[in-house]
mmCIF file of the N, C-alpha and C atoms, coordinates in Angstrom:
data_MODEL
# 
_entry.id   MODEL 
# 
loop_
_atom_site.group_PDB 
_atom_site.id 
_atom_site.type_symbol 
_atom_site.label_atom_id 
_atom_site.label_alt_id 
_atom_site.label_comp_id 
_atom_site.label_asym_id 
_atom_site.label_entity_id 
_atom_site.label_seq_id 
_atom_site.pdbx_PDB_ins_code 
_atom_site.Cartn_x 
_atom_site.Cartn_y 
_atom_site.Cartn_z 
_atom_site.occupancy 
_atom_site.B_iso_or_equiv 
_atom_site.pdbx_formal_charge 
_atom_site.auth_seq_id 
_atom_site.auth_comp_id 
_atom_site.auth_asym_id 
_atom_site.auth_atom_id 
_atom_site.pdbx_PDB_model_num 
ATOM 1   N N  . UNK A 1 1  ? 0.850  -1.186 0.000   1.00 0.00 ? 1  UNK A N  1 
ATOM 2   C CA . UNK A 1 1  ? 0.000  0.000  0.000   1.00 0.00 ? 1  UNK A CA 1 
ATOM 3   C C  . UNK A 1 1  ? 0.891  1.243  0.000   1.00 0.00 ? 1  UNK A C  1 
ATOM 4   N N  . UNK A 1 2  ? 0.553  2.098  -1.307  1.00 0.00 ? 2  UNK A N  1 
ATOM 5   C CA . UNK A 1 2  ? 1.542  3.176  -0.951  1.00 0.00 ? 2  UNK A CA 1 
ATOM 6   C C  . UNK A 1 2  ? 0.507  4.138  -0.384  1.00 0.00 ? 2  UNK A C  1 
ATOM 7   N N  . UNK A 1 3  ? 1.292  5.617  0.155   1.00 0.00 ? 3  UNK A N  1 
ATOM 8   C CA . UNK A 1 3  ? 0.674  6.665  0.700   1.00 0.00 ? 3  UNK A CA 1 
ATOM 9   C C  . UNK A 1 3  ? 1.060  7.740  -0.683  1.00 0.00 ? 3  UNK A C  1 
ATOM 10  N N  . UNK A 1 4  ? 0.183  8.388  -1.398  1.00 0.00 ? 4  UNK A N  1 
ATOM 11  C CA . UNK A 1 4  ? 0.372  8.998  -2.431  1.00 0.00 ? 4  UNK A CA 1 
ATOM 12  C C  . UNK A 1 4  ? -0.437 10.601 -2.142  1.00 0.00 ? 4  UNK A C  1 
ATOM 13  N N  . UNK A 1 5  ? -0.367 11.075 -0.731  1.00 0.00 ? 5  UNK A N  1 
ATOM 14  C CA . UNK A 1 5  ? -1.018 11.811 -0.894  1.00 0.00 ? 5  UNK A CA 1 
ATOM 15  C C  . UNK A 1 5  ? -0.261 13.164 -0.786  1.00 0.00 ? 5  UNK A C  1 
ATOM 16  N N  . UNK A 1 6  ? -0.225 13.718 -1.779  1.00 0.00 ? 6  UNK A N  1 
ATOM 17  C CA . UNK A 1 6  ? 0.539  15.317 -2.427  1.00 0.00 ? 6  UNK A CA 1 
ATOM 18  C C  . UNK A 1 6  ? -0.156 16.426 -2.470  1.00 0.00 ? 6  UNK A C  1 
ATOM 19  N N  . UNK A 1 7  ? 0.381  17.300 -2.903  1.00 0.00 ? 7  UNK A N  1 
ATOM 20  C CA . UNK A 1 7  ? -0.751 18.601 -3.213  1.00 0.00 ? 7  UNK A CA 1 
ATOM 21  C C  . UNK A 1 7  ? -0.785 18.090 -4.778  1.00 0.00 ? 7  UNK A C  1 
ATOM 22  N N  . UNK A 1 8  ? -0.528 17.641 -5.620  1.00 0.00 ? 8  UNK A N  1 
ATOM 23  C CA . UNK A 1 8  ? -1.054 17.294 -6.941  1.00 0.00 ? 8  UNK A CA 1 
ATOM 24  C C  . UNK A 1 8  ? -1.986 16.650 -7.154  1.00 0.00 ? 8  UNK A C  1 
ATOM 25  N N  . UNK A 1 9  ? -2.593 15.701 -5.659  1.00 0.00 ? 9  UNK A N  1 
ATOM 26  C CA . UNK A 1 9  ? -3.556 14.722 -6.022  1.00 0.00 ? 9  UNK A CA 1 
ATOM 27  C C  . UNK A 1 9  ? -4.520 16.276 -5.630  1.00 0.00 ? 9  UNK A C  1 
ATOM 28  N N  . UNK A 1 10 ? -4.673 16.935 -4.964  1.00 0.00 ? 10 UNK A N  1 
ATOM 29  C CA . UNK A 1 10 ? -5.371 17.909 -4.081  1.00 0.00 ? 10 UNK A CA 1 
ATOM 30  C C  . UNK A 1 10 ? -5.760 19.174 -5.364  1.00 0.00 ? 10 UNK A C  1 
ATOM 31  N N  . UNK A 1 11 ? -4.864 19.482 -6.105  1.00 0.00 ? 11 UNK A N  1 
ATOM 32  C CA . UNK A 1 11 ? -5.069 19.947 -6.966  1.00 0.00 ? 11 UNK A CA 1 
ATOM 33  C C  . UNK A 1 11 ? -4.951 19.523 -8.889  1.00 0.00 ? 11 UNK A C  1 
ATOM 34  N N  . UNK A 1 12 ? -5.691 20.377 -9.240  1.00 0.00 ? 12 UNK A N  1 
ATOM 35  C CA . UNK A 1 12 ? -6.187 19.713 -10.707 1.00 0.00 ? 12 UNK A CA 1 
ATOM 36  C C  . UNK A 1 12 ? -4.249 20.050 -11.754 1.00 0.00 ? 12 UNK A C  1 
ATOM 37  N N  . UNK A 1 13 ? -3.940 19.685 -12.196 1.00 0.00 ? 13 UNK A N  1 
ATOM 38  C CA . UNK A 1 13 ? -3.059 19.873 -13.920 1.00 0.00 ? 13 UNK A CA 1 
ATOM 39  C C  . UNK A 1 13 ? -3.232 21.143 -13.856 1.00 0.00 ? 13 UNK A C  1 
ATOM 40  N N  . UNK A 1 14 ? -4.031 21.792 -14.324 1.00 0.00 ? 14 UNK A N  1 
ATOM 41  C CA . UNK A 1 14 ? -4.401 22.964 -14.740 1.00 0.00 ? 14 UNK A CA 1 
ATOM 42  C C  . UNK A 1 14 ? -3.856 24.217 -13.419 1.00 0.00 ? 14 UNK A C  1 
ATOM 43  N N  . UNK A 1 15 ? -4.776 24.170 -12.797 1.00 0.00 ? 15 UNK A N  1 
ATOM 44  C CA . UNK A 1 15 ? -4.858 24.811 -11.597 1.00 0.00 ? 15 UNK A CA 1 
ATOM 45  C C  . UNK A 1 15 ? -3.311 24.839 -11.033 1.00 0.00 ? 15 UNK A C  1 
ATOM 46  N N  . UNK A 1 16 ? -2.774 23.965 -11.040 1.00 0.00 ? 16 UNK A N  1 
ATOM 47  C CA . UNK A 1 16 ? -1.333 23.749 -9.905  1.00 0.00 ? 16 UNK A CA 1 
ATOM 48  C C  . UNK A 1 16 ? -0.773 24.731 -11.339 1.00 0.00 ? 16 UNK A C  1 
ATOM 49  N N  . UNK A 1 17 ? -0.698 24.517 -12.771 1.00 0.00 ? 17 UNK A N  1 
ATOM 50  C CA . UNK A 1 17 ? 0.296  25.491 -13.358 1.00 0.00 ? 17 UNK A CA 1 
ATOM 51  C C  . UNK A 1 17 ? -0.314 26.793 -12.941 1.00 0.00 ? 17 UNK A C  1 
ATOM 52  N N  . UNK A 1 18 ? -1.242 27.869 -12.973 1.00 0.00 ? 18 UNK A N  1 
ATOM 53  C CA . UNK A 1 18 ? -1.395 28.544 -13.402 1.00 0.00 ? 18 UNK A CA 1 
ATOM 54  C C  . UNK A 1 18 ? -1.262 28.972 -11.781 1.00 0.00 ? 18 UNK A C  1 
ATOM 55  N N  . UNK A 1 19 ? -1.412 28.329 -10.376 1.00 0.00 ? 19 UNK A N  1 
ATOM 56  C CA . UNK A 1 19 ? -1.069 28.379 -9.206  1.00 0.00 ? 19 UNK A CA 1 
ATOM 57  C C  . UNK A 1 19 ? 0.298  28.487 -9.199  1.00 0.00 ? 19 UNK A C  1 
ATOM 58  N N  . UNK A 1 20 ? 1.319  27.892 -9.574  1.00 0.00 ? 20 UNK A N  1 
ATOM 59  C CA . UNK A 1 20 ? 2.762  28.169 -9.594  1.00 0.00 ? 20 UNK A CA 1 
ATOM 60  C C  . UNK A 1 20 ? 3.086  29.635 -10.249 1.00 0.00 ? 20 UNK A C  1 
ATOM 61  N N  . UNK A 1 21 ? 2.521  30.154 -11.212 1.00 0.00 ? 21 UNK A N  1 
ATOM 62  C CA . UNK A 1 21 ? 2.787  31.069 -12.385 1.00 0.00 ? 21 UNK A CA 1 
ATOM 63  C C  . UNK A 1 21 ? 2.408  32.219 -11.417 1.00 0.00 ? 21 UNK A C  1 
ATOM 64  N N  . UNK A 1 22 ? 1.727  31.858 -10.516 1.00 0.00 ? 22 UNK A N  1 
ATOM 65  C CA . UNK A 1 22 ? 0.610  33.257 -10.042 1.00 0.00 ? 22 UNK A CA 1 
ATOM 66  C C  . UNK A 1 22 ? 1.778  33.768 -8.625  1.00 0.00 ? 22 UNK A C  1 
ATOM 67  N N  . UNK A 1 23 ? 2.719  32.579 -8.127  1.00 0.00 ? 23 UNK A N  1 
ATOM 68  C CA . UNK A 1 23 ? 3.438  32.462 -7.155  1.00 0.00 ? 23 UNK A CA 1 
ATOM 69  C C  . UNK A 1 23 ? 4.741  33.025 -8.045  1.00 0.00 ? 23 UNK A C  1 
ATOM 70  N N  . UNK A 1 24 ? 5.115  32.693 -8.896  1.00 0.00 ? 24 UNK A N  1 
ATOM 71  C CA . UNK A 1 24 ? 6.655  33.284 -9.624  1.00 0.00 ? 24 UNK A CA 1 
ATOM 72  C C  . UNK A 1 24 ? 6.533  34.691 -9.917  1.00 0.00 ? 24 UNK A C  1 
ATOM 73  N N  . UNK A 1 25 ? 5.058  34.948 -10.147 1.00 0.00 ? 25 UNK A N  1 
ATOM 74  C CA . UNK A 1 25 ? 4.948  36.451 -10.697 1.00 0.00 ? 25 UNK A CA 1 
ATOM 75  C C  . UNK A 1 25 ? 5.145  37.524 -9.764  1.00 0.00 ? 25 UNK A C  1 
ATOM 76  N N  . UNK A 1 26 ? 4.112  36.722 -8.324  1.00 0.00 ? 26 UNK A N  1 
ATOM 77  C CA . UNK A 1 26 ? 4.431  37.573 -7.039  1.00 0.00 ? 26 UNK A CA 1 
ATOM 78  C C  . UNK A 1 26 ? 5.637  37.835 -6.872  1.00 0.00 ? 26 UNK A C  1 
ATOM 79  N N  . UNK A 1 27 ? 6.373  36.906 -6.498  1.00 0.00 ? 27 UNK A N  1 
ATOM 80  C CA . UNK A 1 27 ? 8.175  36.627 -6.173  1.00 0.00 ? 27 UNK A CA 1 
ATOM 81  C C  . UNK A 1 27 ? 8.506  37.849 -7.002  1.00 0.00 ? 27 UNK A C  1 
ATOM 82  N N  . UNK A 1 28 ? 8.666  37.788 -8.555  1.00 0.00 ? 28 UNK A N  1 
ATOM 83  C CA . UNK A 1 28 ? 9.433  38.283 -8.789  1.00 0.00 ? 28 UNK A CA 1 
ATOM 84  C C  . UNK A 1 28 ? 9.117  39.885 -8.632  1.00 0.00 ? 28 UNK A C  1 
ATOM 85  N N  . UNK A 1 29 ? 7.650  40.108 -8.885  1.00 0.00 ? 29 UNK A N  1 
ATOM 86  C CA . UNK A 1 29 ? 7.332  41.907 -8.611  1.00 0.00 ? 29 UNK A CA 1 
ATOM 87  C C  . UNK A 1 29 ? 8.050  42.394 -7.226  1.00 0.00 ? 29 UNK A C  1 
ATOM 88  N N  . UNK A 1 30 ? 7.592  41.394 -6.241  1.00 0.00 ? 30 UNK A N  1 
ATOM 89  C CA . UNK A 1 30 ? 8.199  41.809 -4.703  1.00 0.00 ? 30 UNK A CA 1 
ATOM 90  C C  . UNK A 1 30 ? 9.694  41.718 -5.209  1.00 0.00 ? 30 UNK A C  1 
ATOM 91  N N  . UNK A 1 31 ? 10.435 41.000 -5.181  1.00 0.00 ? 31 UNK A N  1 
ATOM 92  C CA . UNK A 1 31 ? 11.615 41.383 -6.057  1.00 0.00 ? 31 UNK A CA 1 
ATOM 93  C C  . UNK A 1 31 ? 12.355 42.329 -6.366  1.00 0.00 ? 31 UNK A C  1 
ATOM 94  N N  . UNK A 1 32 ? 11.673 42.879 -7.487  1.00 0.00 ? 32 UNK A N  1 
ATOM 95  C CA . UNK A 1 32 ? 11.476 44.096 -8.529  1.00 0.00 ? 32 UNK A CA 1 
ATOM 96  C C  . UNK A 1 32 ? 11.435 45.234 -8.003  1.00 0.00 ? 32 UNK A C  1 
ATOM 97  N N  . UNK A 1 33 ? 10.450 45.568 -7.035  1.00 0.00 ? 33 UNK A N  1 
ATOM 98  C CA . UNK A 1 33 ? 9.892  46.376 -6.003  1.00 0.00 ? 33 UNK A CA 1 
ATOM 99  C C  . UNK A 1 33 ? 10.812 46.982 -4.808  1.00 0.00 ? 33 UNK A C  1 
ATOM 100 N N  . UNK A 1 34 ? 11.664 45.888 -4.446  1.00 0.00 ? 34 UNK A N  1 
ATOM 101 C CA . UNK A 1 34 ? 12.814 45.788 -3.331  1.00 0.00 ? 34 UNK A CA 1 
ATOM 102 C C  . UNK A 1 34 ? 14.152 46.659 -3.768  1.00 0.00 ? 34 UNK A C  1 
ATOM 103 N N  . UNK A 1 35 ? 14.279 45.811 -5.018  1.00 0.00 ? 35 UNK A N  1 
ATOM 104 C CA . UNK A 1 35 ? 15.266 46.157 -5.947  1.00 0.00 ? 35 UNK A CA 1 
ATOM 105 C C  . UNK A 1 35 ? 14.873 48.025 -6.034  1.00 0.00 ? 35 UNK A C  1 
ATOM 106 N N  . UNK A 1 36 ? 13.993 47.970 -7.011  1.00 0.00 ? 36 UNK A N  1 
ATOM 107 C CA . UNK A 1 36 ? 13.545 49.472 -6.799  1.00 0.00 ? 36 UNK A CA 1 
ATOM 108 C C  . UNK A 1 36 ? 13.974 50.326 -5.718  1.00 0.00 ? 36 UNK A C  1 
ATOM 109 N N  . UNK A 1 37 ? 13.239 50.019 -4.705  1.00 0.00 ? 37 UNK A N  1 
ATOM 110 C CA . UNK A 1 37 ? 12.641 50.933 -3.700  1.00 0.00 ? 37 UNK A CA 1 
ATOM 111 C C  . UNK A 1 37 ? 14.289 51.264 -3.274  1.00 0.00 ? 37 UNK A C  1 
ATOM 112 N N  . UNK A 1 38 ? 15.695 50.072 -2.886  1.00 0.00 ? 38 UNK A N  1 
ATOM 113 C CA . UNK A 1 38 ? 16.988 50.479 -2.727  1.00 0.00 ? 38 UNK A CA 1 
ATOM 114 C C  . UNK A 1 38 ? 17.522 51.279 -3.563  1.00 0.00 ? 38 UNK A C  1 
ATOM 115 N N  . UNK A 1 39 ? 17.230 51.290 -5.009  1.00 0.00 ? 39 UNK A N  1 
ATOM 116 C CA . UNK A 1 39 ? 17.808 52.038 -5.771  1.00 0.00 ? 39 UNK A CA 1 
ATOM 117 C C  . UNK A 1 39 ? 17.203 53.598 -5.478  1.00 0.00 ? 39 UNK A C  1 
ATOM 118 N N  . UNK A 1 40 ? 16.011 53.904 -5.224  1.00 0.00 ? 40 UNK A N  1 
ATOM 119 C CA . UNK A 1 40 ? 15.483 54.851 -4.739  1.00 0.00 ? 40 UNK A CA 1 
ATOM 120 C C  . UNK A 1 40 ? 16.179 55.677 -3.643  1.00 0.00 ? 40 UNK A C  1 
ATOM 121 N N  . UNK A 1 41 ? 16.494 54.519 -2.889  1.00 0.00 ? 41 UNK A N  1 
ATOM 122 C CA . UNK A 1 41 ? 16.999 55.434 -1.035  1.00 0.00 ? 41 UNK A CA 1 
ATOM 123 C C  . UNK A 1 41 ? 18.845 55.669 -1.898  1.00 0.00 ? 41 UNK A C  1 
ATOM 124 N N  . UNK A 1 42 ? 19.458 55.176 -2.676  1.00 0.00 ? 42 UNK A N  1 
ATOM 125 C CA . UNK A 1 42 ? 20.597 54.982 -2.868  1.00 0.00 ? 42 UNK A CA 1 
ATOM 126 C C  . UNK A 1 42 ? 20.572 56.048 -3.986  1.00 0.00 ? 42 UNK A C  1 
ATOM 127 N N  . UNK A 1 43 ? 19.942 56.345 -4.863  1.00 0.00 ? 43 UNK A N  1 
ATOM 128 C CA . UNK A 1 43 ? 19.594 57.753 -5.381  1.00 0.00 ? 43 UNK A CA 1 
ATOM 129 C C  . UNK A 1 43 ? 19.688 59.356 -4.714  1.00 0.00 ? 43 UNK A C  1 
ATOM 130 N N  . UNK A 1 44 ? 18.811 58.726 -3.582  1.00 0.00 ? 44 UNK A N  1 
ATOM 131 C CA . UNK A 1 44 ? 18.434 60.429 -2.733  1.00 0.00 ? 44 UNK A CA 1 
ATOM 132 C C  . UNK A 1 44 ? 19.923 60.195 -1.894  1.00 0.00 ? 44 UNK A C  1 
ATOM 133 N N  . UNK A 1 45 ? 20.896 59.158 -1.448  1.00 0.00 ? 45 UNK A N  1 
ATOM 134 C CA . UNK A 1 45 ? 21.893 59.680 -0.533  1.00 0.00 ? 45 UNK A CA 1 
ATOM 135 C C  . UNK A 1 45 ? 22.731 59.830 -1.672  1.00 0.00 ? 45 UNK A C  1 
ATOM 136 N N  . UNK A 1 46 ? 22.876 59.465 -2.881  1.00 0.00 ? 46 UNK A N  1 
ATOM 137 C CA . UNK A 1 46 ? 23.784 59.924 -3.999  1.00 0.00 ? 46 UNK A CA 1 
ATOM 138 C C  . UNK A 1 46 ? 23.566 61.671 -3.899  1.00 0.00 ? 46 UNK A C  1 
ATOM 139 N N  . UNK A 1 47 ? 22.535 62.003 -3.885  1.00 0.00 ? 47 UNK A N  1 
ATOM 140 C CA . UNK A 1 47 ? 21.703 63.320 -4.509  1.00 0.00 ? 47 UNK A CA 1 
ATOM 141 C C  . UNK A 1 47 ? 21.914 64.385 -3.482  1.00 0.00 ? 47 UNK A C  1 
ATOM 142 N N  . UNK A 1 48 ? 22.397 63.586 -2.193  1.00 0.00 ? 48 UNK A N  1 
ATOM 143 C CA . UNK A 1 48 ? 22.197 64.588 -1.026  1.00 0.00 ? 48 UNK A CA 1 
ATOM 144 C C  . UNK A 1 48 ? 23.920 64.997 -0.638  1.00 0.00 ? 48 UNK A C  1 
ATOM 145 N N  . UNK A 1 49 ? 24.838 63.615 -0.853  1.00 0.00 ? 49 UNK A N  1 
ATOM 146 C CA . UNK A 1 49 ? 26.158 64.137 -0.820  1.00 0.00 ? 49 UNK A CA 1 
ATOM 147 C C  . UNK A 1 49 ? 26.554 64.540 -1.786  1.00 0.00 ? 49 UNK A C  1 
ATOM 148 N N  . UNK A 1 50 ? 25.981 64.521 -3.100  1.00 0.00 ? 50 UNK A N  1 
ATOM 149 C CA . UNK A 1 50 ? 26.794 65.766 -4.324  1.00 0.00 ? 50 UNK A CA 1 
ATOM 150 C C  . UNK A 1 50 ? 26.115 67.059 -3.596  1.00 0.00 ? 50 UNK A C  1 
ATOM 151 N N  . UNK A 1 51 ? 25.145 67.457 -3.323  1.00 0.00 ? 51 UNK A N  1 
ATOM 152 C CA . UNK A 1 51 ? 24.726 68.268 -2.524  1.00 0.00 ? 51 UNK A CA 1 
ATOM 153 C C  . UNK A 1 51 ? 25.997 68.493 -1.242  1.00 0.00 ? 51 UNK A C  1 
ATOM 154 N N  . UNK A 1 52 ? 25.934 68.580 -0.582  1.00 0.00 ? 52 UNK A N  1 
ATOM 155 C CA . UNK A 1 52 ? 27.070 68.147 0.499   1.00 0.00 ? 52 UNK A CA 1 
ATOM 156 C C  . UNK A 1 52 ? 28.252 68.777 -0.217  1.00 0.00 ? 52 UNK A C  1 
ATOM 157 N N  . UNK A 1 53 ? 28.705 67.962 -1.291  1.00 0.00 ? 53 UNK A N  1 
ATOM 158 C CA . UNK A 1 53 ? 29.977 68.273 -1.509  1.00 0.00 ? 53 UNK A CA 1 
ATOM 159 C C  . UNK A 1 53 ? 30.061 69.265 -2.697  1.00 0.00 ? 53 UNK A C  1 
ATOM 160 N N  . UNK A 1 54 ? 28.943 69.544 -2.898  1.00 0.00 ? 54 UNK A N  1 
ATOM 161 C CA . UNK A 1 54 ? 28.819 71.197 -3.883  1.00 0.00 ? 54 UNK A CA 1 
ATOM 162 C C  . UNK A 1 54 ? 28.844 72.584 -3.028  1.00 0.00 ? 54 UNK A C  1 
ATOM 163 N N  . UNK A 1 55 ? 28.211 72.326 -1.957  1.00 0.00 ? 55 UNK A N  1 
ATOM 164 C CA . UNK A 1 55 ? 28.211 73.027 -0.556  1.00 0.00 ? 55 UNK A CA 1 
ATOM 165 C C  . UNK A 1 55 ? 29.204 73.161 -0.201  1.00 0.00 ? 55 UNK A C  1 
ATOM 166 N N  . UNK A 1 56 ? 30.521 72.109 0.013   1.00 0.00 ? 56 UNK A N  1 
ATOM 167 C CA . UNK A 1 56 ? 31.897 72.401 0.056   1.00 0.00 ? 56 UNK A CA 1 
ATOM 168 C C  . UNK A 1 56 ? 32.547 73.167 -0.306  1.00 0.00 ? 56 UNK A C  1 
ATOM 169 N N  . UNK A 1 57 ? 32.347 72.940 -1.639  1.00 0.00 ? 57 UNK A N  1 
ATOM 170 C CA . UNK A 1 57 ? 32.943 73.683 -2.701  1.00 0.00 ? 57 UNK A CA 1 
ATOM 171 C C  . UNK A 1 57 ? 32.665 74.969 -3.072  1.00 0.00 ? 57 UNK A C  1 
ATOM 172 N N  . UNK A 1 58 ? 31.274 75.196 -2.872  1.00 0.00 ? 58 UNK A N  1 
ATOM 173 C CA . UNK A 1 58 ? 30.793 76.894 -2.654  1.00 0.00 ? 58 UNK A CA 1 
ATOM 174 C C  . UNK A 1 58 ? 31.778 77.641 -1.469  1.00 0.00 ? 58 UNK A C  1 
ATOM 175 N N  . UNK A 1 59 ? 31.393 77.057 -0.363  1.00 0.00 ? 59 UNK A N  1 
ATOM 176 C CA . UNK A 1 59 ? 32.551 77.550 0.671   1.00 0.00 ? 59 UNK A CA 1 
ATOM 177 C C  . UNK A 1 59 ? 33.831 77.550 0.467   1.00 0.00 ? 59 UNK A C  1 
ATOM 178 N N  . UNK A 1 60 ? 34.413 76.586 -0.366  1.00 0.00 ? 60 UNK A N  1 
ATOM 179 C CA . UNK A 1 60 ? 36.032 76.983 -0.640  1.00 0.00 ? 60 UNK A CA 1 
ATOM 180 C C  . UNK A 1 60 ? 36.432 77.983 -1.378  1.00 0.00 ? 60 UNK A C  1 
ATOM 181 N N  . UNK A 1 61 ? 35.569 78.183 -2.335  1.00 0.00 ? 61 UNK A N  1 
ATOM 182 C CA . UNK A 1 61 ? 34.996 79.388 -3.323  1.00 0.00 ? 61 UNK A CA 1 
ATOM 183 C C  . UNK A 1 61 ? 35.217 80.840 -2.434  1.00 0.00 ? 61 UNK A C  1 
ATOM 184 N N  . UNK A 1 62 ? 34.300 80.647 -1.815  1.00 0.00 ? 62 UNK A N  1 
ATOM 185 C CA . UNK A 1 62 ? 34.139 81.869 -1.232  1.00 0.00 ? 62 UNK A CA 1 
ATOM 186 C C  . UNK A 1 62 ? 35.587 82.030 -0.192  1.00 0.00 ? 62 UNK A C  1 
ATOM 187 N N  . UNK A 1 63 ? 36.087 81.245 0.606   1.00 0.00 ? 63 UNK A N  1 
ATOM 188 C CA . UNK A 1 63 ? 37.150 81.675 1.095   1.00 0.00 ? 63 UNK A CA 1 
ATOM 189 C C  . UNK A 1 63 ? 38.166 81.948 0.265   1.00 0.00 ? 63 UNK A C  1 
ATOM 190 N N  . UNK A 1 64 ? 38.485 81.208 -0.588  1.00 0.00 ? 64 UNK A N  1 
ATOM 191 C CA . UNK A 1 64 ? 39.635 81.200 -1.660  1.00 0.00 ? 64 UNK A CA 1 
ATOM 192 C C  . UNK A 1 64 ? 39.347 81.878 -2.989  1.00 0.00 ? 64 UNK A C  1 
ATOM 193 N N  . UNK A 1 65 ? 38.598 82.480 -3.433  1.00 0.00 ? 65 UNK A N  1 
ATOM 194 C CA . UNK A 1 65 ? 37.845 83.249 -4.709  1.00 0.00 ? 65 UNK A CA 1 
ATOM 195 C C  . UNK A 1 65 ? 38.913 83.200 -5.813  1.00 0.00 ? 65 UNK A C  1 
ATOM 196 N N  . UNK A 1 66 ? 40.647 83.595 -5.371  1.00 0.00 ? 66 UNK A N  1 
ATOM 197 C CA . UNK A 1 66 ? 41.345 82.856 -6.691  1.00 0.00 ? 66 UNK A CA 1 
ATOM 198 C C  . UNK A 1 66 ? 42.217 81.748 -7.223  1.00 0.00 ? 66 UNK A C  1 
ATOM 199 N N  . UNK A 1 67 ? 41.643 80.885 -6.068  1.00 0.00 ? 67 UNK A N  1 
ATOM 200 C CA . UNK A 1 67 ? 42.123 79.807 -6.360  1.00 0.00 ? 67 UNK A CA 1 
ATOM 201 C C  . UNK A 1 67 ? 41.441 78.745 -7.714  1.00 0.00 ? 67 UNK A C  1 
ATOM 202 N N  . UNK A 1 68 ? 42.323 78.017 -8.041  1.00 0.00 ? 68 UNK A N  1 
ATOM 203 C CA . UNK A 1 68 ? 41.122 76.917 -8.833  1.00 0.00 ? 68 UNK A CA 1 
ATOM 204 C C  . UNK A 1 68 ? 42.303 75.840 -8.654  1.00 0.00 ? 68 UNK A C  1 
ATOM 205 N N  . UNK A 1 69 ? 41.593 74.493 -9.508  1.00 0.00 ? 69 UNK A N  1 
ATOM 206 C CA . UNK A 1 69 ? 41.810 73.679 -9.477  1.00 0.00 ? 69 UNK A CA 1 
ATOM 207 C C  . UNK A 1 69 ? 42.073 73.297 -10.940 1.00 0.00 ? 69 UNK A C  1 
ATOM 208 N N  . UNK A 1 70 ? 42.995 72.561 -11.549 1.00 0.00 ? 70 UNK A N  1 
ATOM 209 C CA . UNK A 1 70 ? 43.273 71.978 -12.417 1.00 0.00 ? 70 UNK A CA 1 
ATOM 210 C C  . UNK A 1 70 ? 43.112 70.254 -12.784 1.00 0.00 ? 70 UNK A C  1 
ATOM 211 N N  . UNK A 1 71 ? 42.018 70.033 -13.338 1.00 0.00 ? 71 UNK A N  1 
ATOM 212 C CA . UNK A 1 71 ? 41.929 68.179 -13.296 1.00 0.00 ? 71 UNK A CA 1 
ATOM 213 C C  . UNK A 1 71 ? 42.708 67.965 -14.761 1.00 0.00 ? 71 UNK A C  1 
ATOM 214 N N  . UNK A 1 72 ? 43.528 66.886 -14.540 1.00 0.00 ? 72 UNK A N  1 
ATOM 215 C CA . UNK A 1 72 ? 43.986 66.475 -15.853 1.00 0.00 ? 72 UNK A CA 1 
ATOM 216 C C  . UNK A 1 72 ? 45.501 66.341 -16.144 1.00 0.00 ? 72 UNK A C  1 
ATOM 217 N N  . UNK A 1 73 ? 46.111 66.467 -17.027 1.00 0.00 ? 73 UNK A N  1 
ATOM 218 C CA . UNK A 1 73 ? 47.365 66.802 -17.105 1.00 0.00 ? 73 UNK A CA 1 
ATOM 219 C C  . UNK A 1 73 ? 48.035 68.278 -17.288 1.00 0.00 ? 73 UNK A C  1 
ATOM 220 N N  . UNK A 1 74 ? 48.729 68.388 -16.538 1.00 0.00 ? 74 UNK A N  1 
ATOM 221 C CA . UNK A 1 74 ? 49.341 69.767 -16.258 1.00 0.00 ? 74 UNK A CA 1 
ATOM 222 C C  . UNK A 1 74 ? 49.754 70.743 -17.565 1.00 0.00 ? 74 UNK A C  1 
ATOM 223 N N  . UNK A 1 75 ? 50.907 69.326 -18.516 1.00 0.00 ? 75 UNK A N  1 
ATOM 224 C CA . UNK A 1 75 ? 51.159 69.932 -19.467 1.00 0.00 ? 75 UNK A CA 1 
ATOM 225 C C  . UNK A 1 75 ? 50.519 69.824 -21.283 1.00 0.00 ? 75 UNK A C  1 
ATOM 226 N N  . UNK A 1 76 ? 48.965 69.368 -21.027 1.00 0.00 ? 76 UNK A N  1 
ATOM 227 C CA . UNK A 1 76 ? 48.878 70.240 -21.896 1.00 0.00 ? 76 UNK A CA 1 
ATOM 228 C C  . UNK A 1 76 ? 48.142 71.083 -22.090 1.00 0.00 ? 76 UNK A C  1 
# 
């Protein structure tokens, strides 16, 4: 005597695919959503220390008015 009792006997062919499909879709939006929502908070602290460090730079400005800075190579 076997014991055969699964959620496949419990549910129909049909039903269990379109039950799995309905479960991968969730997964992946929540997912998606997560993913998002970090890129969001990781945006605004990107957004807030160029802020920050433009603010710096206004103030060095203003103390130093003829100074500058040179990026690159010197000689050419």
């Amino acid at each position: 005597m076997k014991f055969r009792y699964g959620y496949r006997e419990f549910l129909p062919k049909k039903l269990n695919v379109t039950f799995l499909k309905v479960i991968l879709f969730l997964i992946f939006n929540l997912s998606y959503f997560c993913v998002f929502a970090q890129l969001k908070t990781q945006k605004q602290r990107f957004i807030t220390s160029n802020q920050k460090a433009l603010s710096m730079l206004d103030n060095i400005e203003l103390a130093y008015p003829f100074s500058f800075v040179v990026i690159g190579d010197p000689e050419a």
